[in-house]
Each structure stands twice: as structure tokens, then as C-alpha cells.
C-alpha positions in Angstrom: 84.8 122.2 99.7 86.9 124.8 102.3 89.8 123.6 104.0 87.9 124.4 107.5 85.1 121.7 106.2 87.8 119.0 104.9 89.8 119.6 108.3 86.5 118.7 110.3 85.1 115.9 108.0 89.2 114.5 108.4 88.6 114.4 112.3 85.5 112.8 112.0 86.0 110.3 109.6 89.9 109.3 109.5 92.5 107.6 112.4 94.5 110.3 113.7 97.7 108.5 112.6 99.1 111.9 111.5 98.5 115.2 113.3 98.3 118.6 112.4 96.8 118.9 108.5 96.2 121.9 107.2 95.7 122.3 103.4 94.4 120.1 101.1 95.7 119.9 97.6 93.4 120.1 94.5 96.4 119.6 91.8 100.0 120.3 91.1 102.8 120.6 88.3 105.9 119.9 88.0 107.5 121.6 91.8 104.2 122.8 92.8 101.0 122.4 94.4 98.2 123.8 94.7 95.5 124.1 97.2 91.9 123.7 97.1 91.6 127.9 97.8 93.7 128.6 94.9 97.3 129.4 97.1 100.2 128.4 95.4 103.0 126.2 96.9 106.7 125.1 96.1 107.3 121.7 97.0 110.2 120.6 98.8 108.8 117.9 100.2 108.3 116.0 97.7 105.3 113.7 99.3 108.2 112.6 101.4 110.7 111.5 99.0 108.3 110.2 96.5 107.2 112.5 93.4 110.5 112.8 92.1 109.5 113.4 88.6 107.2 116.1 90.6 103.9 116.4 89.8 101.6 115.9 86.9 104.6 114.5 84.8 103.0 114.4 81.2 105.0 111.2 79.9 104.0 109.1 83.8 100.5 110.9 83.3 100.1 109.7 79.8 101.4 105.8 80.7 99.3 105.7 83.6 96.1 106.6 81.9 96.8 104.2 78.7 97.4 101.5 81.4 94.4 101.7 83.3 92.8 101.1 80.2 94.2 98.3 79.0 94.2 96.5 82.0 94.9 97.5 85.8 95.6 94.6 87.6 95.9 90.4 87.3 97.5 88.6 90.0 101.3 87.0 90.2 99.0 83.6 89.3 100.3 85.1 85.7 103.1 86.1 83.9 102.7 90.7 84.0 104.7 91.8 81.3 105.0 95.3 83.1 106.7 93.6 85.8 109.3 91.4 83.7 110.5 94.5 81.9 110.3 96.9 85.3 112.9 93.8 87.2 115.0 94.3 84.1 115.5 97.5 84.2 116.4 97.7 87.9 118.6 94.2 87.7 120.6 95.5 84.5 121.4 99.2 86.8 122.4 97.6 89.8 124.0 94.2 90.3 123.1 90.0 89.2 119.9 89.8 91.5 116.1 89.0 90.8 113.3 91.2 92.3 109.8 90.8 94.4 107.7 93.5 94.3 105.2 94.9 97.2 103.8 98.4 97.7 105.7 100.0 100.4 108.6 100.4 101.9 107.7 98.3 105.2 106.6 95.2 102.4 110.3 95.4 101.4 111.9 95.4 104.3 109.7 92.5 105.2 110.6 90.5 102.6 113.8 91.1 103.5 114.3 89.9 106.7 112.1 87.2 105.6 115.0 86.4 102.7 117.6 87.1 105.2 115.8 84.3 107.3 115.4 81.9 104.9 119.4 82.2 103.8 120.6 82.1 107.3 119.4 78.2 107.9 119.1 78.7 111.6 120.7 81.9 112.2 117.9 84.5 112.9 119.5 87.3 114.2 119.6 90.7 112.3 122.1 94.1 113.2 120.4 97.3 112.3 121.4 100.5 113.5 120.4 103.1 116.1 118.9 106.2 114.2 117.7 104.0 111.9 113.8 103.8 110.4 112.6 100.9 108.7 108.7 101.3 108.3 106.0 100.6 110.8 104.6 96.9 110.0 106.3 94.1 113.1 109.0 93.2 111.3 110.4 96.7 109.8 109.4 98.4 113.2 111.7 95.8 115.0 114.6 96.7 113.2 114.2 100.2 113.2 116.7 101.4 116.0 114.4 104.3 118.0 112.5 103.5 121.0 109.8 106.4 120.4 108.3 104.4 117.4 108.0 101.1 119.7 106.3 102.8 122.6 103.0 101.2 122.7 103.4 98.1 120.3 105.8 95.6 122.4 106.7 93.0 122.5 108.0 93.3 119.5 109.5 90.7 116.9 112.8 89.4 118.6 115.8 88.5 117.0 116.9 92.4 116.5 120.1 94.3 117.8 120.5 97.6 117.5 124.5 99.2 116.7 125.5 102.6 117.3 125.5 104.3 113.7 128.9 105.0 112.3 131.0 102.7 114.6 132.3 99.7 113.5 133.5 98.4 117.0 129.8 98.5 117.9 128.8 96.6 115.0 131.8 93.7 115.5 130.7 93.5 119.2 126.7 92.4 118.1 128.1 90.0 116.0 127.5 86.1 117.1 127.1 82.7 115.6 123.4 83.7 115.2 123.6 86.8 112.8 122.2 86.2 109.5 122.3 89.8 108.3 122.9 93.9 108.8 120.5 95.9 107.3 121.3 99.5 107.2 120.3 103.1 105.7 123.4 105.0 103.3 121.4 108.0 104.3 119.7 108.0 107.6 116.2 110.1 106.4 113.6 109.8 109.3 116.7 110.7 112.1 117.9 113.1 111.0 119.1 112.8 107.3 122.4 111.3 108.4 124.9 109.9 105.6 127.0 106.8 106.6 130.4 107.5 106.7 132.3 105.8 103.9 134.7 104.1 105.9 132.0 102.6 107.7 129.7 101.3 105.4 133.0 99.5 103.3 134.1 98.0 106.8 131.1 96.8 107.0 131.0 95.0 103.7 134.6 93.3 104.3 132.5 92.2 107.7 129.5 90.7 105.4 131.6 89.4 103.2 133.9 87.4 105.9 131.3 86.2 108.1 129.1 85.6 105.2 126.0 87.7 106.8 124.1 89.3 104.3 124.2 93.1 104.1 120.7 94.7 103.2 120.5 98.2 102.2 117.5 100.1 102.8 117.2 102.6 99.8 113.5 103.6 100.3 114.0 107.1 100.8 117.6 107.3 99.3 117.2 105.3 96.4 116.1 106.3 92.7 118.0 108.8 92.2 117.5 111.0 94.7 121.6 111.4 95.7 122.4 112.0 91.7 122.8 108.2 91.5 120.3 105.6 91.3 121.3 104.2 94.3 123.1 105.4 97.4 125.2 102.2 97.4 127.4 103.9 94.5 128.1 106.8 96.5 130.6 103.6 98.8 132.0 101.4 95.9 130.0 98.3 97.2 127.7 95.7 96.1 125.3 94.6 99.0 123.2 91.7 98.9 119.9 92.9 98.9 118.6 96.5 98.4 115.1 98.1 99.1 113.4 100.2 96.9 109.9 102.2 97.3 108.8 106.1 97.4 109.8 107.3 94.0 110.0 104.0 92.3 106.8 104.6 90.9 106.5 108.6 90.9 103.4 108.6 93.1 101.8 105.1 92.3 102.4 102.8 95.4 105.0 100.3 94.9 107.9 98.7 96.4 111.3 96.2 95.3 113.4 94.3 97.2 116.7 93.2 94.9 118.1 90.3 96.1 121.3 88.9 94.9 121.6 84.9 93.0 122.7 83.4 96.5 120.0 85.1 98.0 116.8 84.7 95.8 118.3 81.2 95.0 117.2 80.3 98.7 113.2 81.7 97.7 110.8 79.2 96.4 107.0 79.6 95.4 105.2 80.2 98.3 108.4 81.6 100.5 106.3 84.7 100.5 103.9 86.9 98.2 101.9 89.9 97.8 98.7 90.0 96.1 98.9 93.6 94.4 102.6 93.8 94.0 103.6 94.8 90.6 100.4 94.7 89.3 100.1 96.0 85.9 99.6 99.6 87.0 102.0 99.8 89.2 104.7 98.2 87.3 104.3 100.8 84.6 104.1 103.4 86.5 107.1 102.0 87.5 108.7 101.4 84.3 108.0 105.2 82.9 109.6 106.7 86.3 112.8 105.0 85.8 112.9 105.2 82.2 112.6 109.0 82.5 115.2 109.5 85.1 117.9 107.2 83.4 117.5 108.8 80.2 116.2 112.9 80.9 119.4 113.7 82.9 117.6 113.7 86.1 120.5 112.2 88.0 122.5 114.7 86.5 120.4 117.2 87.5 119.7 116.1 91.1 123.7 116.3 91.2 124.4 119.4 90.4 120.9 121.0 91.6 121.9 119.2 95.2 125.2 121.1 95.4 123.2 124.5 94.1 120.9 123.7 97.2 123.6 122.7 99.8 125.4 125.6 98.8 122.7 128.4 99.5 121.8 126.4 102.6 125.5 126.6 103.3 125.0 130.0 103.0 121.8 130.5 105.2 124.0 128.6 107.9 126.6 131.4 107.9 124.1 133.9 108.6 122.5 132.5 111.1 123.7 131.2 114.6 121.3 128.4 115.3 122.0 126.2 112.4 124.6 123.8 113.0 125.3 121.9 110.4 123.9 121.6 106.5 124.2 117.3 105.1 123.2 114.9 103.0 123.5 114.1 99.2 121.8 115.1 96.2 118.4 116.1 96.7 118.2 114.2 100.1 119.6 117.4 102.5 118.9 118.4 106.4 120.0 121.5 108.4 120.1 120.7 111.6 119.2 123.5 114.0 119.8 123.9 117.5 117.1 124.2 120.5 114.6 126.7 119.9 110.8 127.8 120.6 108.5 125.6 118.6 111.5 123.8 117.0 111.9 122.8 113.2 108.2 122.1 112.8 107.9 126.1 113.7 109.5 126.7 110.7 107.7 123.7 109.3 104.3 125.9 109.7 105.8 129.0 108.7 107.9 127.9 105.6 104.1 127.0 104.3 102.2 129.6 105.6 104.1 131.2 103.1 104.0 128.9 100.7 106.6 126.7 100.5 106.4 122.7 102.1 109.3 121.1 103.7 109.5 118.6 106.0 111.4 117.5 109.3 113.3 114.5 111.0 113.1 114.7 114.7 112.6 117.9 116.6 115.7 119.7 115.3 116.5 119.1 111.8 115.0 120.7 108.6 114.3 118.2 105.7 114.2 118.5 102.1 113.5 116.5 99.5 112.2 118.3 96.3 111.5 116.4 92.8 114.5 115.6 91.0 113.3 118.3 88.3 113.5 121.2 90.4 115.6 124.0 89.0 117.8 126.5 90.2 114.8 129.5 90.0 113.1 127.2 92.3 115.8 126.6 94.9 116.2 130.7 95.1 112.8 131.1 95.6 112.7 128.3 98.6 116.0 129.8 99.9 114.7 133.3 100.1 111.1 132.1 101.3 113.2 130.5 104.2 115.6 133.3 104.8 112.5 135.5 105.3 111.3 132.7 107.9 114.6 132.5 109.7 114.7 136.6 110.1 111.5 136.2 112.3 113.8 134.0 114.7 117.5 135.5 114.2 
């Protein structure tokens, strides 16, 4: 079937909940894709932040199959062996905590401020940040800090206030006798790929700490690897209280974690909360694999030094051309941000794959790239030339 037949039968048939598709993928490997004409493509995108063993990865592939034929799913009525070993593995590389797995992002934030909730005894209120991006069910809409994603859906859940980003004084000032937690992003994705400042996120942690309010990290996008640790709270020499994991946790297959420390999960008791599918056999494999390969195949390694490679050429493109401001981020989680121009980033969006390479964007003026954490340094020269060739057309 031709992309002009998919792109009608999509209208047709499907919510317009996103806008503007294009191409339709028949298969990929490793960084790329390719379309259901034949074109070729080099992924940078990642299916936002969440192949990051890429695609096709023989050793996920292989798992995946052998576990859909064994047995797909149960229920949590039972003990899922998959799941045991998976909470392990993310407990022994990250701090004393138990897990609950969902399938998104938005279920872990959920249970989150449902934890948060339960902890605080009364105290209900939750800090987040301005920027910030949380997922799109009540709850993680509520606590993400940009009034373009709550047009349209108030009221929305109460109990949320919303500090300026990097400034502690706005943080202190929020706080009352009522705040049960802070919940905020180490790296900003959907707003801009915005990194917390160091000092900030630590002061932060003393304020936690003090108070006792619990500090939730969200390390959906930022987590697994993706800054050349497994989680962004290493990048800050903390421990937070609860973390949230999705997007690459399962390289592909939908899942998603929230680690909550013993004070925390201590509070949880059966039927505090559930979720029927959550780290179902499948999933929890998948799961298992994903994290098993980037522990032990030097993938955070890679995504370390393959990050600097990348912010370095982009670095590079910044000196050559007027209208990018700035070049951040960490790892394999990086942004240029651009300044006003016709058509904006998603200009270049259109034109980066038109020929052939897929990035993304965050907001109308930044440039967002998030390749699997196998990419290579052929691959970035490639994507840096493809985009040099893009930026000409607007120098």
C-alpha cells in the first residue's frame, strides 16, 4: 500500500491526535528506517527517546519472539518471574526501593503522585516546574507546568503549583505545610531539552530532605541510558525518592517503572493502586533484555562519548550559522535551539526528512535529537552533513 493511500485511510479511520504524517515505515535496523517505497532513513529520533537499542536488535528480537511463545501475559493475581528479575535489575543499579510497573510514562507519573499522596497523610500538595512535561492522563497533565497542553481539559486535578525552573527561591516560596512532594525532570525534553542546573537540583534535595517532601524524578525520556548513565540523577550526586522510568525501558515494547524508595513503598498496600498489563510477561522481558544489553554492551559508554562526538559537530554547525543560539543537553538527549525564523524548527523538521534523516522538535524553536544509543560516529557525520545541507537553504 502507497503512502498517498495510508495517509487517506489514517484520516479516515484514526483521531487526529497528531498532525502532519507523512511516511510510513515497513522495517528498520539498527539507526535506520525504512519506508514502505523503499527510501531510506537515519534515525535520530529515535521513536521519541524510545528504541535505544535502535531497531531490529537481534538479541531483543530473539527474546521477544521466544517469549511470545512461551507465554505473553498472566495478570499481577500471580507471581511473573520476568517481572521479579526486571525490579532486580533496576533496584540493584539505582538505590534500596521496590518497583510498580505500568505501560507509559503518564501510568508512572500517576502512580507517583498517587505514592506521594499516600506518604504525605494529609498533605496533598505537589511542586513541579514550569517547562516541565509530565504525560497527558489528569494527573501527569496537572503537574506538567505549560498552559498550551491544558487548554481545553480544565478544570484540572488541583493540588499542583508550578516553580520557575532553575530557581530555588521560587521553589522555597511554593513551599507550605501542605506539600507532600517536588517532582521534577534532570533534563527538560518536551520544552526544550533543558538540563537542570546542578546547583539547583542538589538544593533542592537538602530542601526534600529537611522538610521531608519527597522528591520524584521524572526519567522517562532521560532515563536508561540515554545521558551515558542509566539515570540522569547520577549526572547531580543524589538519591531522590522515587524515579520514573518508560520510553526505552523496553526498547520498543510498552512499559513503564516507577522506583520508590523503603519509606515510600512501605506506605503501598494491595489494592493502593494497580495496572492490569503492567509487567506482563512480554513486557518484562523485553524489559529485561534492553537493560541487560546496555549495562553489559558498553552502550552507556558509547552514548558518552558518541554524545560529545554529536555536541561537538553541532557545536560546530552553531559557529557557522547565525540563527542557532545555543547547542545542550547530555548524552544522546541534545537540542539546538534556533532563533525566529520562517516555518521554524519543524521547517527543518520536514526538510531534514525529505532528505532522509528524522529528528524531532520541542516547542517552535529548538531542534531535538535523540538517536539509539548504538549510533556511531559514520552515522552522526552523515546526520551533520544531511543538516548542514538543510541549514544552507536558510543561511
Amino acid at each position: 500500500m502507497r503512502t498517498e493511500e495510508l495517509v487517506n485511510l489514517d484520516k479516515k479511520y484514526i483521531i487526529p491526535t497528531y498532525a502532519g504524517k507523512t511516511v510510513a515505515f515497513s522495517h528498520g535496523k539498527g539507526c535506520k528506517l525504512w519506508d514502505v517505497e523503499g527510501k531510506e532513513y537515519l534515525d535520530l529520533l529515535g521513536g521519541i527517546a524510545v528504541d535505544g537499542l535502535g531497531h531490529s536488535h537481534p538479541k531483543l528480537v530473539k527474546a521477544i519472539q521466544r517469549q511470545a511463545a512461551n507465554l505473553i501475559h498472566t495478570s499481577n493475581l500471580y507471581l511473573i518471574t520476568n517481572q521479579i528479575e526486571l525490579a532486580k535489575i533496576l533496584v540493584e543499579n539505582s538505590f534500596p526501593s521496590k518497583c510498580f510497573f505500568c505501560n507509559s510514562g503518564a501510568e508512572a507519573i500517576e502512580a507517583a503522585i498517587k505514592f506521594a499522596r499516600k506518604y504525605g497523610k494529609g498533605r496533598y500538595e505537589i511542586i513541579t516546574m514550569t517547562g516541565s512535561f509530565h504525560g497527558r492522563t489528569y494527573g501527569a497533565l496537572s503537574a506538567t507546568g505549560q498552559e498550551k497542553f491544558h487548554k481545553g481539559f480544565e478544570p484540572l486535578v488541583p493540588g499542583f503549583k508550578y516553580a520557575k525552573f532553575n530557581d530555588i527561591d521560587s521553589v522555597k516560596n511554593l513551599i507550605s505545610e501542605k506539600t507532600c512532594a517536588i517532582i521534577i525532570e534532570p533534563i527538560q525534553g518536551e520544552s526544550g531539552v533543558n538540563p537542570a542546573n546542578e546547583e539547583f537540583l542538589r538544593e533542592i534535595h537538602s530542601l526534600c530532605s529537611e522538610k521531608d517532601i519527597l522528591l520524584i524524578l521524572d526519567e522517562v525520556q532521560c532515563g536508561m541510558g540515554r545521558t551515558g548513565k542509566l539515570f540522569g540523577y547520577e549526572h547531580y550526586g543524589i538519591i531522590p525518592d522515587i524515579i520514573t522510568l518508560a520510553k526505552s525501558l523496553g526498547g520498543g515494547i510498552p512499559i513503564g517503572a516507577t522506583v520508590a524508595n523503603e519509606k515510600v513503598s512501605s506506605c503501598i498496600s494491595p489494592g493502593n493502586h494497580a495496572a492490569t498489563f503492567g509487567g506482563n510477561p512480554l513486557a518484562a522481558k523485553a524489559a529485561v533484555v534492553t537493560l541487560k544489553i546496555i549495562l553489559e554492551d558498553g552502550l552507556l559508554e558509547n552514548a558518552t562519548a558518541m554524545g560529545n562526538y554529536f555536541k561537538d559537530k553541532l557545536n560546530g554547525l552553531k559557529g557557522q550559522y547565525s540563527f542557532i543560539k545555543e547547542v545542550r543537553g547530555k548524552g544522546l538527549m541534545l537540542g539546538i535551539e534556533i532563533e525566529t525564523i520562517t516555518n521554524g524548527a519543524r521547517g527543518i523538521l520536514l526538510k531534514c526528512m525529505g532528505e532522509g534523516l528524522l529528528i524531532g522538535t520541542a516547542g517552535e524553536n529548538v531542534l531535538r535529537f535523540l538517536p539509539p544509543l548504538i549510533i556511531n560516529k559514520k552515522e552522526i557525520d552523515k546526520a551533520v552533513s544531511i543538516l548542514e545541507k538543510v541549514l544552507d537553504d536558510i543561511k
